[in-house]
C-alpha positions in Angstrom: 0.0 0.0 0.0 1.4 3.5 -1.1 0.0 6.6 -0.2 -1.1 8.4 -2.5 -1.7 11.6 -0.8 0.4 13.0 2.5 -2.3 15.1 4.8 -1.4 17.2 8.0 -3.4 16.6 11.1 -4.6 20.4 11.1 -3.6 23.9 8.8 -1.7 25.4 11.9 1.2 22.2 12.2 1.1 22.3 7.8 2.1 26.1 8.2 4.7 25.4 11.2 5.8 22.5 8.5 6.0 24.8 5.5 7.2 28.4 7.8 10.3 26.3 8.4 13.6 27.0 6.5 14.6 24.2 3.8 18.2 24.0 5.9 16.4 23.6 9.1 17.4 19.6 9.8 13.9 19.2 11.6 12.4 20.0 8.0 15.0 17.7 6.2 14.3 15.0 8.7 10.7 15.5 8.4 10.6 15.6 4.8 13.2 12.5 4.6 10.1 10.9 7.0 7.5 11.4 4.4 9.9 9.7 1.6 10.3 6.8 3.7 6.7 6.4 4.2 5.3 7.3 1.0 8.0 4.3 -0.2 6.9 1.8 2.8 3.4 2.5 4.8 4.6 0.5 7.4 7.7 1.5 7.9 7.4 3.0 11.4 6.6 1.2 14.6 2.9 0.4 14.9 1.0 1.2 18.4 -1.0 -1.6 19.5 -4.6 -0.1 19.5 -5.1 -0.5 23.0 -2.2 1.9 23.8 -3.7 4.4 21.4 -4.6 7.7 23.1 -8.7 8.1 23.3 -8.5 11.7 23.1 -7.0 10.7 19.0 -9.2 8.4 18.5 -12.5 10.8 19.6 -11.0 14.2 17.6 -9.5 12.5 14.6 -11.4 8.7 14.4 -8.7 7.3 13.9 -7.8 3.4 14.0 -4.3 3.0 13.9 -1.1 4.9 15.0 2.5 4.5 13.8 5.8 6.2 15.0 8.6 7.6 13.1 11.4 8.3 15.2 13.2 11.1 14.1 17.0 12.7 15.2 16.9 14.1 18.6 14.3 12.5 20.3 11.7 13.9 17.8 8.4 11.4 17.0 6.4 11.7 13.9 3.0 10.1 14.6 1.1 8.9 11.9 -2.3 7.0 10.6 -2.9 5.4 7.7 -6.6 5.7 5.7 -7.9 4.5 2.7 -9.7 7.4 1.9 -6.5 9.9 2.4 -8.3 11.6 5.1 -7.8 11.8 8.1 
């Protein structure tokens, strides 16, 4: 399963995304992040369901959570859809 389509949880963290500079390495690592998982879905570390957060389940319905660590202790969480929606 490839993505076809990459979408940000809300406007506000897509405009902290795309205010950052291009040299910033968060924004390099982050954009290395959305390579890797537009090549390979599954290529973070998936949260059992039970250890989802209800509070993301409620606001965003989702059903599954994956992890992307990134340098310095940063996380990139992610969910996978089928209708590119989140």
């Amino acid at each position: 399963m490839i993505p076809d389509k990459i979408v940000f949880v809300d406007d506000s963290l897509e405009d902290a995304f795309n205010n950052l500079i291009e040299k910033d390495p968060t924004k390099k690592a982050l954009i290395k992040a959305i390579k890797d998982i537009k090549g390979n879905c599954y290529c973070g570390r998936n949260v059992k369901k039970k250890l989802i957060p209800k509070k993301l389940i409620e606001k965003y319905g989702i059903n599954n959570l994956w992890i992307y660590n990134l340098p310095s202790s940063w996380r990139l969480l992610y969910s996978l859809t089928n209708s590119g929606e989140i």
